[in-house]
PATI-800230 format. One record per residue (C-alpha): residue number from 0; residue in one letter; chain; x, y, z. Coordinates in nm, 3 decimals. Layout:
residues N
 sekol filum marpa      xx      yy      zz
   NUM     A     A       X       Y       Z
...
***
This chain:
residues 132
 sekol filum marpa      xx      yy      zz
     0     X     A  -0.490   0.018   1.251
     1     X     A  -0.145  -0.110   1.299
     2     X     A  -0.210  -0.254   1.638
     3     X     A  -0.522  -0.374   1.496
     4     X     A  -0.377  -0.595   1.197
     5     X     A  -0.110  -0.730   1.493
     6     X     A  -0.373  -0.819   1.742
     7     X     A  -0.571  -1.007   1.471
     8     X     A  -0.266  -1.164   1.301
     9     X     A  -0.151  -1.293   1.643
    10     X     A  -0.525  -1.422   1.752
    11     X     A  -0.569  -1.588   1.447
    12     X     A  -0.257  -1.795   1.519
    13     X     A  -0.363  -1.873   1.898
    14     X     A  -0.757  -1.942   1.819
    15     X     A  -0.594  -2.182   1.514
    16     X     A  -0.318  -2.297   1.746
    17     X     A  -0.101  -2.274   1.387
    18     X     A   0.191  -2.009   1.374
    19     X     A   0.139  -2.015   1.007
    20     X     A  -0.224  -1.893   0.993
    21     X     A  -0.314  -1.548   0.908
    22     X     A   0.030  -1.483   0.787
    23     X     A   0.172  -1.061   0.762
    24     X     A   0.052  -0.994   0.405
    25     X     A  -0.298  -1.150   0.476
    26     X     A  -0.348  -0.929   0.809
    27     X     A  -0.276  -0.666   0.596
    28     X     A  -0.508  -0.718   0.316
    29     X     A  -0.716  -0.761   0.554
    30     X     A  -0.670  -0.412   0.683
    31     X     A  -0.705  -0.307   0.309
    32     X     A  -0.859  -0.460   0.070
    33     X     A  -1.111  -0.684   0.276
    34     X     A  -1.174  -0.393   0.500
    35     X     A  -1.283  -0.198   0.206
    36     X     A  -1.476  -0.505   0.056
    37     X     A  -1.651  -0.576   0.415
    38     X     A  -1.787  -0.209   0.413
    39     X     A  -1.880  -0.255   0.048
    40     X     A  -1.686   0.041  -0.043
    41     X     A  -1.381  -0.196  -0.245
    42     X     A  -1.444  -0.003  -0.570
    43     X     A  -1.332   0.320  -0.425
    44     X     A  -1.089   0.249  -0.152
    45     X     A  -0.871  -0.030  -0.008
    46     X     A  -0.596  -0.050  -0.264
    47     X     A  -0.377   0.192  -0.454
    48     X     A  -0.505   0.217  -0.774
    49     X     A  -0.574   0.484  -1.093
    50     X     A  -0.965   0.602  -1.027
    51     X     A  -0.975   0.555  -0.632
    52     X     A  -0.932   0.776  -0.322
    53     X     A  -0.592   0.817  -0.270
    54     X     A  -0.537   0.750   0.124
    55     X     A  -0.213   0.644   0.239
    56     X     A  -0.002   0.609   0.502
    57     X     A   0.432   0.648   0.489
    58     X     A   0.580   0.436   0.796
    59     X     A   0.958   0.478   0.868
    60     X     A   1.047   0.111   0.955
    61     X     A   1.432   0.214   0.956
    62     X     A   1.498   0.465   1.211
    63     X     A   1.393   0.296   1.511
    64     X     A   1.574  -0.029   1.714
    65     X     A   1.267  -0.186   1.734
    66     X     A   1.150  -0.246   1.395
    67     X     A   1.478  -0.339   1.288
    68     X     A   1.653  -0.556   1.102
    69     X     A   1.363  -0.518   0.855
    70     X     A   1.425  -0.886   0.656
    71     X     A   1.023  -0.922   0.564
    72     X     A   0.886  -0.493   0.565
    73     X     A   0.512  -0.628   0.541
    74     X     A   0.581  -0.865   0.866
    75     X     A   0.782  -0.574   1.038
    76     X     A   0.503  -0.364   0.903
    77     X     A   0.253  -0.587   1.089
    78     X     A   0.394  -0.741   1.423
    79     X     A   0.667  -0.421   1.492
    80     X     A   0.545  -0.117   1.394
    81     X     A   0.336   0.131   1.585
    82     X     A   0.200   0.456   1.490
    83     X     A   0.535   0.596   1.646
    84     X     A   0.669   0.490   1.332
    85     X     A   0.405   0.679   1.105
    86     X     A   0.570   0.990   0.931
    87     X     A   0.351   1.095   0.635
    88     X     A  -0.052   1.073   0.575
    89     X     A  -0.256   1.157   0.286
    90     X     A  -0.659   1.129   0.305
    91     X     A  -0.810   1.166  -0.021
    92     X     A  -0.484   1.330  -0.215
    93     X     A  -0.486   1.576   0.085
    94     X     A  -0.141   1.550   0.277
    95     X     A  -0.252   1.594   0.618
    96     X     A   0.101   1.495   0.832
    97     X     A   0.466   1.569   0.694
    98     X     A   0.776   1.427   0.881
    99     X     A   0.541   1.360   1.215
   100     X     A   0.384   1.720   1.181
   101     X     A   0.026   1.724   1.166
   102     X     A  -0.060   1.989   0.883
   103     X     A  -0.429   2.076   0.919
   104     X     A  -0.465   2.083   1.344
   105     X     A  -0.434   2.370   1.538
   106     X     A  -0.221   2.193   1.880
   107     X     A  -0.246   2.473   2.094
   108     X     A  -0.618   2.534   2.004
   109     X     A  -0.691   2.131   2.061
   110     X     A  -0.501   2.151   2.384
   111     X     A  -0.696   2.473   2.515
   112     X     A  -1.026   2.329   2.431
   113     X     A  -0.914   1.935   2.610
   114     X     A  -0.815   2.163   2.908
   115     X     A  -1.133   2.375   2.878
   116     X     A  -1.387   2.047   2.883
   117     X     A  -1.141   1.869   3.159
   118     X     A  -1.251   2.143   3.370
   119     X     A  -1.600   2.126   3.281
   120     X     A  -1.616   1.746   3.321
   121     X     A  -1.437   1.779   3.666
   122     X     A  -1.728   2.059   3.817
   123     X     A  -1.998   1.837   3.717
   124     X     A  -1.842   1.533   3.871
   125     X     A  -1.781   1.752   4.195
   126     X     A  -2.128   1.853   4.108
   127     X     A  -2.269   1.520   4.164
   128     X     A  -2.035   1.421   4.446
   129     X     A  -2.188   1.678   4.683
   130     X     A  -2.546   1.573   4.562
   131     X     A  -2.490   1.225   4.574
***
């Protein structure tokens, strides 16, 4: 999502041929709010409020060359930030990453089964080499 509210931030400019349109805080509501609106979901998600699900994202915008100095966080937020920077995630009250450690995934598990369906993948493609 980060890339995505820098990609459309920085289109909207070009297509306008204005620096000033879709400034950071708009790209970001956009990402938010009007996301939330666009899938008619707005009254239960899209902005950090008393009665609706509680998803949210921690970014560290200080620890890394890149994203700093921070002057403007929402415009470092938007045009510097990557999910590199993303250090703590909660999905519905549910804290799923702490310090950039996923909580709830099994790695090794994930990594067996990638390995176990790369294999697959690559038979069938030699599969259908030799039939071919």
């Amino acid at each position: 999502m980060l890339h995505e509210m820098k990609t459309a931030a920085v289109l909207g400019k070009a297509v306008a041929g204005d620096s000033c349109a879709i400034p950071a805080s708009t790209a970001l509501k956009m990402a938010t709010l009007n996301g939330a609106k666009a899938l008619g979901l707005d009254a239960s998600i899209g902005s950090i409020v008393p009665g609706k699900i509680a998803d949210l994202t921690a970014v560290d915008l200080l620890s890394s060359v890149e994203t700093l100095p921070v002057y403007c966080p929402i415009a470092t937020l938007v045009y510097s930030a990557g999910r590199e920077h993303v250090s703590d995630v909660w999905v519905g009250g549910q804290r799923l990453m702490k310090d950039r450690e996923l909580l709830t995934v099994n790695l090794p598990h994930v990594k067996a089964r990638s390995e176990f369906w790369a294999k697959k993948i690559t038979e069938k493609l030699d599969e259908l080499k030799k039939d071919a």
